[in-house]
mmCIF file of the C-alpha atoms, coordinates in Angstrom:
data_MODEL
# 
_entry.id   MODEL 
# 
loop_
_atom_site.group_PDB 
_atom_site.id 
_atom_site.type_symbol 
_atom_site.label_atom_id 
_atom_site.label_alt_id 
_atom_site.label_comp_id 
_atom_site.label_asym_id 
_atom_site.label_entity_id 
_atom_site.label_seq_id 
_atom_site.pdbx_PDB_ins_code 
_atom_site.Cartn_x 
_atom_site.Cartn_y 
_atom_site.Cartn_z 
_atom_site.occupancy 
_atom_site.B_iso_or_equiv 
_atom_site.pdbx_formal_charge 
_atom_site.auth_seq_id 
_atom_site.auth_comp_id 
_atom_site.auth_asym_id 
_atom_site.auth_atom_id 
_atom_site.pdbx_PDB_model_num 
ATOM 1   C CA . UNK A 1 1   ? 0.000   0.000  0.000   1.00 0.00 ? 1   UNK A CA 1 
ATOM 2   C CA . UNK A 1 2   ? 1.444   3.428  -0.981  1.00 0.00 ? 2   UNK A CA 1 
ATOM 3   C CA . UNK A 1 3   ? 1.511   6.026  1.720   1.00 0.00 ? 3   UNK A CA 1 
ATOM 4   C CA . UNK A 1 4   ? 0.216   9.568  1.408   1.00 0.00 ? 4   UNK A CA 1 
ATOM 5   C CA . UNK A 1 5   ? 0.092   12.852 3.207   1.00 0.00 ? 5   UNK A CA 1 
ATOM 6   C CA . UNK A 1 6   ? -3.125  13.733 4.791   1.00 0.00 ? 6   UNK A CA 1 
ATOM 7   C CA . UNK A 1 7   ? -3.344  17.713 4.789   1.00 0.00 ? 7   UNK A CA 1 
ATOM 8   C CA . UNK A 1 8   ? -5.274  20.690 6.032   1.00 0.00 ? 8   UNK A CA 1 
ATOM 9   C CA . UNK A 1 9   ? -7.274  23.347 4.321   1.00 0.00 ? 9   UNK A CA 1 
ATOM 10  C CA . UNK A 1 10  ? -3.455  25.021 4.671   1.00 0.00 ? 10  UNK A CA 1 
ATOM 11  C CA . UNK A 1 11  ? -1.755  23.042 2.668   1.00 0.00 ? 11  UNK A CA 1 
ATOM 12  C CA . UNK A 1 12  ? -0.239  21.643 6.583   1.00 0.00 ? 12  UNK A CA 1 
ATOM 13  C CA . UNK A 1 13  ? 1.091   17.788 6.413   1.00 0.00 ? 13  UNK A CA 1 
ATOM 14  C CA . UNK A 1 14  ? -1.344  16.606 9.662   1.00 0.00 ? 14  UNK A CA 1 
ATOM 15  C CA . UNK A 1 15  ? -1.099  12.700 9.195   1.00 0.00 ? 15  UNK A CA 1 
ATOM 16  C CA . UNK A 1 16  ? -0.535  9.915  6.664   1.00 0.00 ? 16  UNK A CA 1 
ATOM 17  C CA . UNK A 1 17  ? -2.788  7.686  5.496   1.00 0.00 ? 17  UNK A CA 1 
ATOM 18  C CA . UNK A 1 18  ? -2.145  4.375  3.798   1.00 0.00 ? 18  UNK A CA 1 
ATOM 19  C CA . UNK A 1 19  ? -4.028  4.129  0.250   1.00 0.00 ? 19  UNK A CA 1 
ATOM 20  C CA . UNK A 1 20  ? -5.766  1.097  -1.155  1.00 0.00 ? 20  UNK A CA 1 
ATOM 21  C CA . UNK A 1 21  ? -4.209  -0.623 -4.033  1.00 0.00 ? 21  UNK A CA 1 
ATOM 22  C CA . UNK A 1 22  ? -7.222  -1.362 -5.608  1.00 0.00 ? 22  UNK A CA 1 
ATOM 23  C CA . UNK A 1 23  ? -8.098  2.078  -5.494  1.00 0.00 ? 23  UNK A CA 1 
ATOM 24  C CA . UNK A 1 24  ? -4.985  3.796  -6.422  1.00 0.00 ? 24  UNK A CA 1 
ATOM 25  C CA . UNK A 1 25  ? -2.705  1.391  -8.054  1.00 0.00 ? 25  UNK A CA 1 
ATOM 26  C CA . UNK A 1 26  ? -4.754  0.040  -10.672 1.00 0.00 ? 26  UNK A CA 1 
ATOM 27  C CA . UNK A 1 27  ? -3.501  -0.217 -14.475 1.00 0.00 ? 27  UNK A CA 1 
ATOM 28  C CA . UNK A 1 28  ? -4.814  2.010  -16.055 1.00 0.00 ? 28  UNK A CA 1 
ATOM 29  C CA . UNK A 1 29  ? -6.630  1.277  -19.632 1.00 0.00 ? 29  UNK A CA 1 
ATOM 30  C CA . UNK A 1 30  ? -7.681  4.324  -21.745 1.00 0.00 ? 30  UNK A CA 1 
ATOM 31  C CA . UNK A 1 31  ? -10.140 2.043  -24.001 1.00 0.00 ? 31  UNK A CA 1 
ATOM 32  C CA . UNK A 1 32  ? -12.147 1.214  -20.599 1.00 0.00 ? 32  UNK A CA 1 
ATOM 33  C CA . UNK A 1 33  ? -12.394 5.156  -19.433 1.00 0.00 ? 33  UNK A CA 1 
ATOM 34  C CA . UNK A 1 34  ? -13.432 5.713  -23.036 1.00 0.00 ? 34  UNK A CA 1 
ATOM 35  C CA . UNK A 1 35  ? -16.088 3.675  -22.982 1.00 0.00 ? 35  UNK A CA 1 
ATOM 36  C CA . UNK A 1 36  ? -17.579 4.953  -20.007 1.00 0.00 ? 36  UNK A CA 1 
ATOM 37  C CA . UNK A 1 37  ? -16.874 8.135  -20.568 1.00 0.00 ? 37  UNK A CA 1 
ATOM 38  C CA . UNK A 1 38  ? -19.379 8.026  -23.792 1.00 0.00 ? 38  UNK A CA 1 
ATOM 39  C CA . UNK A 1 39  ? -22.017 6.432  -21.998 1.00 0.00 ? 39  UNK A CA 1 
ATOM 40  C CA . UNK A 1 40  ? -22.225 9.098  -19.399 1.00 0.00 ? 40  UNK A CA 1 
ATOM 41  C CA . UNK A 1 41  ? -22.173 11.813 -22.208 1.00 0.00 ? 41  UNK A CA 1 
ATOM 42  C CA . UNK A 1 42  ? -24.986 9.962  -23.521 1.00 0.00 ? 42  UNK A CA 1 
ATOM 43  C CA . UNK A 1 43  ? -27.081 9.248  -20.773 1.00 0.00 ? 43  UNK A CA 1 
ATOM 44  C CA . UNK A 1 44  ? -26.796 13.461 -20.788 1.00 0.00 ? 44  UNK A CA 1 
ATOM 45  C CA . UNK A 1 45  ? -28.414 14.094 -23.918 1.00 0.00 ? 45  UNK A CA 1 
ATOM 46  C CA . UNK A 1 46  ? -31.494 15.750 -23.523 1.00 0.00 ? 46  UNK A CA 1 
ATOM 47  C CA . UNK A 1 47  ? -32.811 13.701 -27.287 1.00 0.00 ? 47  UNK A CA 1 
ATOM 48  C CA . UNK A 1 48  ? -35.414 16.588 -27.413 1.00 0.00 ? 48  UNK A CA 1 
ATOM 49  C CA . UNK A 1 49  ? -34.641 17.743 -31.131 1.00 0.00 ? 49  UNK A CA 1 
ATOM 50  C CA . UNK A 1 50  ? -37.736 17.659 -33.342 1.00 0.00 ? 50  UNK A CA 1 
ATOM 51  C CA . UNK A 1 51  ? -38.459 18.554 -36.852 1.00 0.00 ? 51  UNK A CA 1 
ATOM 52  C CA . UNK A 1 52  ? -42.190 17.751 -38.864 1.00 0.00 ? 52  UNK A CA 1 
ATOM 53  C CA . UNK A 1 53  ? -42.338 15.071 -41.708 1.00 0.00 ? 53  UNK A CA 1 
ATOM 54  C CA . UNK A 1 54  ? -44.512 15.921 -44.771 1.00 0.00 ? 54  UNK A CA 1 
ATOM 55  C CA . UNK A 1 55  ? -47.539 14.629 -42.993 1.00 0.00 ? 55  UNK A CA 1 
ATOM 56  C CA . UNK A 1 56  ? -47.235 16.567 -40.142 1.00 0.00 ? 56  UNK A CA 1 
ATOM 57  C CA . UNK A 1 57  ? -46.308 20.474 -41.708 1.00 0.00 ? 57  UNK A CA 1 
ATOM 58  C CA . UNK A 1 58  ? -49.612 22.507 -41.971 1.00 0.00 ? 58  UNK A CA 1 
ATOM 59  C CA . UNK A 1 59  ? -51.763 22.145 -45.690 1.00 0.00 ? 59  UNK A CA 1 
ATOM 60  C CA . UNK A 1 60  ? -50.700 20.675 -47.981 1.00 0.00 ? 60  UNK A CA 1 
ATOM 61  C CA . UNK A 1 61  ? -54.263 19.164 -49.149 1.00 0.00 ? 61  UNK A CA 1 
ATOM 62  C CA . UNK A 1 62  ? -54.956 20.315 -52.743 1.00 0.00 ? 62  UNK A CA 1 
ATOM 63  C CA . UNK A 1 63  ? -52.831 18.658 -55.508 1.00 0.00 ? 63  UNK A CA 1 
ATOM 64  C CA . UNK A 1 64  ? -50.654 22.161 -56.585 1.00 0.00 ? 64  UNK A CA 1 
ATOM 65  C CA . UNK A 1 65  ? -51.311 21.959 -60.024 1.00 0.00 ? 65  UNK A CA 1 
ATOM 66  C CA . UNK A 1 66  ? -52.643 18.946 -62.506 1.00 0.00 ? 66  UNK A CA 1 
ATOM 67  C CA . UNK A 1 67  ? -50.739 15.972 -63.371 1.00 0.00 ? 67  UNK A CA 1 
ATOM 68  C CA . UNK A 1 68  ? -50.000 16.813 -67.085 1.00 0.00 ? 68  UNK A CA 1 
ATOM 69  C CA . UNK A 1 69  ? -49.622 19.694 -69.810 1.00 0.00 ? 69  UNK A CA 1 
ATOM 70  C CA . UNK A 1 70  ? -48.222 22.120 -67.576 1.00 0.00 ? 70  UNK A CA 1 
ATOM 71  C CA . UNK A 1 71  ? -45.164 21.902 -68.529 1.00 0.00 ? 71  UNK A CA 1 
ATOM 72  C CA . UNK A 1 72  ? -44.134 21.670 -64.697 1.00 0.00 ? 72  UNK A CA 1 
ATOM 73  C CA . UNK A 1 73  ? -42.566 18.257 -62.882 1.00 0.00 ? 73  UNK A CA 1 
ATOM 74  C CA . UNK A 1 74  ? -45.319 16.408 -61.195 1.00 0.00 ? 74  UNK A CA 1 
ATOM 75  C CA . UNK A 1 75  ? -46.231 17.455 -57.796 1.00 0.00 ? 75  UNK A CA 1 
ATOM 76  C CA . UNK A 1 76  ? -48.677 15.695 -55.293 1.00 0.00 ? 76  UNK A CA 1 
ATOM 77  C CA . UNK A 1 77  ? -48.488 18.460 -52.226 1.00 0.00 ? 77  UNK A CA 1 
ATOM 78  C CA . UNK A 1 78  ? -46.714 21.353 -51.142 1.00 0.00 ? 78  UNK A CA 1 
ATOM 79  C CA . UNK A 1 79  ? -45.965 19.593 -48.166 1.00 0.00 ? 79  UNK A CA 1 
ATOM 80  C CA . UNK A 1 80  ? -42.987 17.589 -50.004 1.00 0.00 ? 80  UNK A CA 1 
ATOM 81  C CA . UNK A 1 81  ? -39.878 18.023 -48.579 1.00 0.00 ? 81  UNK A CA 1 
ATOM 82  C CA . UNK A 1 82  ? -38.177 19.421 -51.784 1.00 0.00 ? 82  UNK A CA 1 
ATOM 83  C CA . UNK A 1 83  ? -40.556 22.085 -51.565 1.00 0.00 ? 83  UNK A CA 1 
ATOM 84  C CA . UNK A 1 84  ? -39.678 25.268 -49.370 1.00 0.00 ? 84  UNK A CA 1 
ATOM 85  C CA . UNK A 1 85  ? -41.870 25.084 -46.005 1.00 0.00 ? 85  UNK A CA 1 
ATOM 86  C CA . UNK A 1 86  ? -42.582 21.016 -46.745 1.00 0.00 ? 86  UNK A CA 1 
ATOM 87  C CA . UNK A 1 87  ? -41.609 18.794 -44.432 1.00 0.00 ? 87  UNK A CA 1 
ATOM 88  C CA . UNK A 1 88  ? -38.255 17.477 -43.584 1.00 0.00 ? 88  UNK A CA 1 
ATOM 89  C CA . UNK A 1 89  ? -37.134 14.356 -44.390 1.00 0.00 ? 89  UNK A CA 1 
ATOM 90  C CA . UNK A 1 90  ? -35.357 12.012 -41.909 1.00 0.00 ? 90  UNK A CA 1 
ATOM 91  C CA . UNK A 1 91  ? -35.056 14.845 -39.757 1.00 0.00 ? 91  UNK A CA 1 
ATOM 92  C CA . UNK A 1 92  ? -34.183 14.252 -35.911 1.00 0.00 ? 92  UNK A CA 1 
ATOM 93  C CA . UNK A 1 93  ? -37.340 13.173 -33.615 1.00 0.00 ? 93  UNK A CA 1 
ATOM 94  C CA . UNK A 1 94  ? -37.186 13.130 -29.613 1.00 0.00 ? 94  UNK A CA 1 
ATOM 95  C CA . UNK A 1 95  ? -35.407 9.935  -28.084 1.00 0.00 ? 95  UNK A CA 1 
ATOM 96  C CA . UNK A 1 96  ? -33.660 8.313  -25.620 1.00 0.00 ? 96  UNK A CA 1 
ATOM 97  C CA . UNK A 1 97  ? -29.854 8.484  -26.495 1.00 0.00 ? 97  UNK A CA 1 
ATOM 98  C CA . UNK A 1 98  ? -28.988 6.293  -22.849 1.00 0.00 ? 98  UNK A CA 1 
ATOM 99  C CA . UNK A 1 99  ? -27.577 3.476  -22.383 1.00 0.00 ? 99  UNK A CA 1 
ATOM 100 C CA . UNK A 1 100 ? -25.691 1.214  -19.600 1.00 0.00 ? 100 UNK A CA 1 
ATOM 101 C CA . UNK A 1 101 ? -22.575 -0.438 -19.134 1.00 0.00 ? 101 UNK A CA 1 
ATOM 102 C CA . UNK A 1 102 ? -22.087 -3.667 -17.148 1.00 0.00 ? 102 UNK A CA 1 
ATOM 103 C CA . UNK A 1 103 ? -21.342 -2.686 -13.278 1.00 0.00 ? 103 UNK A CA 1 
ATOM 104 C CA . UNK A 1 104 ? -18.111 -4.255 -12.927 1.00 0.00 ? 104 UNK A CA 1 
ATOM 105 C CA . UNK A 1 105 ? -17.037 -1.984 -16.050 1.00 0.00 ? 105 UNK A CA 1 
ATOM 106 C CA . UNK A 1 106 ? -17.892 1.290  -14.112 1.00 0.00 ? 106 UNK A CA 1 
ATOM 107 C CA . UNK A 1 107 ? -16.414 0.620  -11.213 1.00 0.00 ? 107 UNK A CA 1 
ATOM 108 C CA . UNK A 1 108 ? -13.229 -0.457 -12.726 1.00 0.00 ? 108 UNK A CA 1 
ATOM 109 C CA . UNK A 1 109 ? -13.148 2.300  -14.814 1.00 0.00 ? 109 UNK A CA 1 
ATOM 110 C CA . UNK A 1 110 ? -13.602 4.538  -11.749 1.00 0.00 ? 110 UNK A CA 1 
ATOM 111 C CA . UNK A 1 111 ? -10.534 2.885  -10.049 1.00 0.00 ? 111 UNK A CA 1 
ATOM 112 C CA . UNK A 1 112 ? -8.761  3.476  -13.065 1.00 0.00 ? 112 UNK A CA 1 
ATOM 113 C CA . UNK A 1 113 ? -9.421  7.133  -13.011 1.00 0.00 ? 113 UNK A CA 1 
ATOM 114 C CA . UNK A 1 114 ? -8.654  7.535  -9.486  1.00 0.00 ? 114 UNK A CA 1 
ATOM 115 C CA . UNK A 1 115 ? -5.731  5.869  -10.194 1.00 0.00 ? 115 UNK A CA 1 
ATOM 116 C CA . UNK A 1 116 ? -4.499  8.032  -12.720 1.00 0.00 ? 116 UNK A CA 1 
ATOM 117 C CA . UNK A 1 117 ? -4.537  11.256 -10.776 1.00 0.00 ? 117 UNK A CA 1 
ATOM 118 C CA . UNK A 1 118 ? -2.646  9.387  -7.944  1.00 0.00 ? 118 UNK A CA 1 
ATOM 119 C CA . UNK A 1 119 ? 0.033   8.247  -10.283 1.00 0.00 ? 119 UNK A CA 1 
ATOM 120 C CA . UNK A 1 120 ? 0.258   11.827 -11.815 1.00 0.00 ? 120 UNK A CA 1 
ATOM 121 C CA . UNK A 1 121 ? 1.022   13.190 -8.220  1.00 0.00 ? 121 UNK A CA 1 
ATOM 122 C CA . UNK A 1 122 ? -2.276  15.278 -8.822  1.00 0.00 ? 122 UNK A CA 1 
ATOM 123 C CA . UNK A 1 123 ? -4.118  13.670 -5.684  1.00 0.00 ? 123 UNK A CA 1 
ATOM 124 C CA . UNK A 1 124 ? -4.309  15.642 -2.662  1.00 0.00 ? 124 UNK A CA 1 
ATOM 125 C CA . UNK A 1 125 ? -5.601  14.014 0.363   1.00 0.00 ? 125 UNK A CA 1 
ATOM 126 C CA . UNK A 1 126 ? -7.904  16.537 3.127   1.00 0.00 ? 126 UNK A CA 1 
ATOM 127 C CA . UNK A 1 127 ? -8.314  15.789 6.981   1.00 0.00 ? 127 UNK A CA 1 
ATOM 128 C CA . UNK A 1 128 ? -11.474 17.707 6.383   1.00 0.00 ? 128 UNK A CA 1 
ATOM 129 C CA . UNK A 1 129 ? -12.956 20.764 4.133   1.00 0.00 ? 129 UNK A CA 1 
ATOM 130 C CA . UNK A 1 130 ? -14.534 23.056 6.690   1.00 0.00 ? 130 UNK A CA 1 
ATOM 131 C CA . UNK A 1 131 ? -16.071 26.126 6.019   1.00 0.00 ? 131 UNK A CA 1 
ATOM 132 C CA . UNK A 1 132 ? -17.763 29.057 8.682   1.00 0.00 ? 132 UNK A CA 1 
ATOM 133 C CA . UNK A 1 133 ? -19.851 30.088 5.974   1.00 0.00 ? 133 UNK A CA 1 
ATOM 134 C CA . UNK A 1 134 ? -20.612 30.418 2.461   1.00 0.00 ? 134 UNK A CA 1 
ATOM 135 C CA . UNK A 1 135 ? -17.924 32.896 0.825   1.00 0.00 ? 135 UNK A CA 1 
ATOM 136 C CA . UNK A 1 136 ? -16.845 32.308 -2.559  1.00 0.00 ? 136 UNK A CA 1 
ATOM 137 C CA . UNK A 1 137 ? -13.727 34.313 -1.639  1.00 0.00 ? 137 UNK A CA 1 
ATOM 138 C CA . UNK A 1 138 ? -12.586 31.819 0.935   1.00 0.00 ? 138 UNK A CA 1 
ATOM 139 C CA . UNK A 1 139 ? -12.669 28.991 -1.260  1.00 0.00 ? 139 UNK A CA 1 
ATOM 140 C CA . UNK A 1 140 ? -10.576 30.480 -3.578  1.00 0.00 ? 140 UNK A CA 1 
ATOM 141 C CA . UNK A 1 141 ? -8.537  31.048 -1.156  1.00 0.00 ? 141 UNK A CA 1 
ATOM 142 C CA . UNK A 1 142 ? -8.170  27.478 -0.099  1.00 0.00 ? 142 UNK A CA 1 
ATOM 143 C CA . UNK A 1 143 ? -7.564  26.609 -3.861  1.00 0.00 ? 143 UNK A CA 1 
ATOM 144 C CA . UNK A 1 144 ? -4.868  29.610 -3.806  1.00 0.00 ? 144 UNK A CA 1 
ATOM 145 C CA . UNK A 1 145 ? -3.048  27.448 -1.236  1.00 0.00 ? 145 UNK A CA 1 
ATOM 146 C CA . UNK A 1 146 ? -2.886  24.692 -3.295  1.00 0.00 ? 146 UNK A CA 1 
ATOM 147 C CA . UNK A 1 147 ? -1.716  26.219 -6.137  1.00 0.00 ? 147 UNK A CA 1 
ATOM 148 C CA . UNK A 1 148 ? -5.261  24.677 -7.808  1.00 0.00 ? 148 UNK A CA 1 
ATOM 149 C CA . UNK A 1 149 ? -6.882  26.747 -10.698 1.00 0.00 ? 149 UNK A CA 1 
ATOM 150 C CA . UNK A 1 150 ? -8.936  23.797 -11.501 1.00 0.00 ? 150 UNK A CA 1 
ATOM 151 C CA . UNK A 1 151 ? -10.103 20.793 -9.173  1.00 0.00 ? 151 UNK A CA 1 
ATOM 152 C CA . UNK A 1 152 ? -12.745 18.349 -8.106  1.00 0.00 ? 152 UNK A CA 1 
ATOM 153 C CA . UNK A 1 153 ? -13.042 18.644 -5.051  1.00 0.00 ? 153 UNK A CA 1 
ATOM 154 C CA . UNK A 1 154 ? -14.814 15.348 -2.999  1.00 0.00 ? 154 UNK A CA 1 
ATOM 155 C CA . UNK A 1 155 ? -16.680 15.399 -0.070  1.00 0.00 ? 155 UNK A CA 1 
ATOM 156 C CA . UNK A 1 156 ? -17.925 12.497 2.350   1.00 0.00 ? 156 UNK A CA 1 
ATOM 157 C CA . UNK A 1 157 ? -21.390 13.908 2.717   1.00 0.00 ? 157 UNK A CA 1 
ATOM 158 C CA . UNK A 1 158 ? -23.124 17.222 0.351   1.00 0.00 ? 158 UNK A CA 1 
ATOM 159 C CA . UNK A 1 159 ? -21.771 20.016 2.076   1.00 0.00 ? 159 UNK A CA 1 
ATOM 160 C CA . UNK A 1 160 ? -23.439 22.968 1.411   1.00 0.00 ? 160 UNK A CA 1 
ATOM 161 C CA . UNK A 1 161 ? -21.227 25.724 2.734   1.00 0.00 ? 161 UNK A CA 1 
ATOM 162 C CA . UNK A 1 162 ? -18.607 24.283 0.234   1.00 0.00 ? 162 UNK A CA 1 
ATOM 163 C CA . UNK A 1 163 ? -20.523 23.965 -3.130  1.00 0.00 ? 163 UNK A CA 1 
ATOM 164 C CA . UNK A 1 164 ? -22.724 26.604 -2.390  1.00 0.00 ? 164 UNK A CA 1 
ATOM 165 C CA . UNK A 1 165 ? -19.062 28.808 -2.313  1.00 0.00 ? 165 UNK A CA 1 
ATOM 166 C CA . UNK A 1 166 ? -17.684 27.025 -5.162  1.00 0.00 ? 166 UNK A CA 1 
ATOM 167 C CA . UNK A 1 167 ? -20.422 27.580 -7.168  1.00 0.00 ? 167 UNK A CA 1 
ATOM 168 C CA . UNK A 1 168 ? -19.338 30.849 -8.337  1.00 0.00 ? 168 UNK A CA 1 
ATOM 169 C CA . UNK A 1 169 ? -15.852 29.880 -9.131  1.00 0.00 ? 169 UNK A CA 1 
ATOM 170 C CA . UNK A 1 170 ? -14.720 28.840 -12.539 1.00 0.00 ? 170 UNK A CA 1 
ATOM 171 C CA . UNK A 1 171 ? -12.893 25.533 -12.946 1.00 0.00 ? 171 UNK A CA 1 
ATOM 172 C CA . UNK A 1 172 ? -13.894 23.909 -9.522  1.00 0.00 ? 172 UNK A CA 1 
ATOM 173 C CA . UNK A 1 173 ? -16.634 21.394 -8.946  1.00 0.00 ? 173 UNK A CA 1 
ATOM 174 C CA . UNK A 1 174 ? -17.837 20.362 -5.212  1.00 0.00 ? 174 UNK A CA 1 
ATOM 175 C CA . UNK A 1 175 ? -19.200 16.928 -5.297  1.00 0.00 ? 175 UNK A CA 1 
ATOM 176 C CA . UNK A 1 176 ? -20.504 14.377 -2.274  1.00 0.00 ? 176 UNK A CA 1 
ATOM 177 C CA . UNK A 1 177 ? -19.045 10.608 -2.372  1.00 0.00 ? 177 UNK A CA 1 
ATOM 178 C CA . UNK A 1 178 ? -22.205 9.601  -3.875  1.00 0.00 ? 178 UNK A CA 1 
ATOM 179 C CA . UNK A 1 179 ? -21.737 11.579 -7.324  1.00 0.00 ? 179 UNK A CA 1 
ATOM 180 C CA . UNK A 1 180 ? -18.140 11.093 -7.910  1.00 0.00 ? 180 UNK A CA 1 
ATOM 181 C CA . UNK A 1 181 ? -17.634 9.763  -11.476 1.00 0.00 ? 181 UNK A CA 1 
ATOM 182 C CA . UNK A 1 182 ? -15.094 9.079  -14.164 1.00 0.00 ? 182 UNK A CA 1 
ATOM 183 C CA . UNK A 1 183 ? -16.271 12.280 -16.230 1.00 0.00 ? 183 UNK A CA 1 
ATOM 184 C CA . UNK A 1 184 ? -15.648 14.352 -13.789 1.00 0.00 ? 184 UNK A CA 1 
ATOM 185 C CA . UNK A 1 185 ? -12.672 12.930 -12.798 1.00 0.00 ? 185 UNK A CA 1 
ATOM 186 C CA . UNK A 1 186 ? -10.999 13.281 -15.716 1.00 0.00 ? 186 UNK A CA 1 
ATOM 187 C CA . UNK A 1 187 ? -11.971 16.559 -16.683 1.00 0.00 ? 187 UNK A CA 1 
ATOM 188 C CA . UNK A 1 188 ? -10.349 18.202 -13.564 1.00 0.00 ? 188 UNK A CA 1 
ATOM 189 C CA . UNK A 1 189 ? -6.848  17.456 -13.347 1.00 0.00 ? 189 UNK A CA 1 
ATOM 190 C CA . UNK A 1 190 ? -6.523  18.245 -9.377  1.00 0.00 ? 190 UNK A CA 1 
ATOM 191 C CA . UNK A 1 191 ? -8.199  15.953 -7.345  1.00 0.00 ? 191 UNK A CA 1 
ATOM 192 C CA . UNK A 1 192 ? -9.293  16.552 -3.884  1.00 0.00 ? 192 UNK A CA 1 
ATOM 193 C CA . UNK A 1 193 ? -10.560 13.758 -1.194  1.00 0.00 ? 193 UNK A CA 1 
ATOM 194 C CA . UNK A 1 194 ? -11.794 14.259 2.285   1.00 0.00 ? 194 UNK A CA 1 
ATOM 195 C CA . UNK A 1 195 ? -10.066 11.790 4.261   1.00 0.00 ? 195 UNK A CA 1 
ATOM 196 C CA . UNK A 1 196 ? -13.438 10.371 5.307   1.00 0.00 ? 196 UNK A CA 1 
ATOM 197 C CA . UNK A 1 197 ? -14.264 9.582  1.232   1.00 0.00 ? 197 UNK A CA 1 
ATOM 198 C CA . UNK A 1 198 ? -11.497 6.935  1.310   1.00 0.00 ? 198 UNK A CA 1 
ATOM 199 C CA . UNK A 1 199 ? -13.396 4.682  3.222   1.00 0.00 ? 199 UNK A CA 1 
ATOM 200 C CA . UNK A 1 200 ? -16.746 5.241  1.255   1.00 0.00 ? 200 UNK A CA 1 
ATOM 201 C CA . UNK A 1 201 ? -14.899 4.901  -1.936  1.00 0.00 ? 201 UNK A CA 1 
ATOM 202 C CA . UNK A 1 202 ? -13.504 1.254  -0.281  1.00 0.00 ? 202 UNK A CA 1 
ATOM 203 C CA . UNK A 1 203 ? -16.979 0.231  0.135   1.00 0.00 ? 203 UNK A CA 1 
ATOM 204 C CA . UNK A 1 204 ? -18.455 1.207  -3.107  1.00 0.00 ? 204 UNK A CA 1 
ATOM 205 C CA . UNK A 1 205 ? -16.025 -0.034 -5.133  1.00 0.00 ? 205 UNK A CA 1 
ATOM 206 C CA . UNK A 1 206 ? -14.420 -3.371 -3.445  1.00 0.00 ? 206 UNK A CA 1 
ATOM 207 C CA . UNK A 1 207 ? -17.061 -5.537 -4.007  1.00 0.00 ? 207 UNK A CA 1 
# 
């Protein structure tokens, strides 16, 4: 088990804390994180884009003109998606773009990612993320400390004061044990745990 430095809201070593192999010292496969990376982008998607076919655009009743010795091509309706204001044809129509990986897939594919900020050095373990009260300015501070101008930063239960400060603050995302995921992961590069998370994470994820 690799050892790491448990620190305060200072940047202050306080302890060490022995981390899980399966947590942090898994091999990490970019195919895998892929994958589930796409299916939460997917799951996402609103799928509310919607055009009208030729049977659903208003009028179109009366045959435009008669079938021969005008001169014209034939036409049936102005509705005709050739015609301007018809219809459109295989246009996009509301639907579920979501879809599901096998469990054992996400899980690995969050050890992977938690992983890979560990093995980058971009892992910062917290004795705990305290706040008085909610002021955007004192997060940033915190993040200041750090030398952070982006980061995820993970909480053991939703903590209000926090994401309620961070909320204002461009590049950082509060998040409770519960909602960590490999999107979000990966799109941070700093990586913030409560110490309490650890133990949470263990549980979720060893099984």
């Amino acid at each position: 088990m690799a050892v790491c430095d448990v620190v305060n809201t200072s940047a202050e070593k306080v302890g060490d804390i022995e981390l899980t192999d399966g947590l942090f010292a898994v091999e990490v496969q970019p195919g895998i994180l892929h994958e589930v990376v796409c299916m939460q982008r997917a799951n996402r998607r609103r799928g509310t884009a919607s055009t009208k076919t030729r049977g659903e655009v208003r009028g179109g009743g009366a045959k435009p003109w008669r079938q021969k010795g005008t001169g014209r091509a034939r036409a049936g309706s102005k509705n005709s998606p050739i015609w301007r204001g018809g219809g459109t044809a295989f246009g996009p129509k509301p639907r579920d773009y979501s879809y599901k990986l096998p469990k054992k897939v996400r899980r690995l594919a969050l050890r992977m990612a938690l992983s890979a900020r560990y093995s980058e050095g971009n892992l910062v373990i917290l004795d705990e993320f305290k706040m008085s009260e909610i002021k955007t300015r004192d997060f940033i501070r915190v993040m200041d400390t750090f030398e952070f101008d982006r980061c995820l930063v993970v909480t053991a239960a939703e903590n209000k004061t926090v994401s309620l400060s961070a909320r204002n603050a461009v590049g950082y995302k509060v998040l409770p044990t519960a909602g960590l995921n490999v999107y979000d992961i990966l799109k941070y590069p700093k990586l913030m745990l409560e110490q309490s998370t650890l133990a949470q994470l263990e549980e979720r994820l060893m099984v």
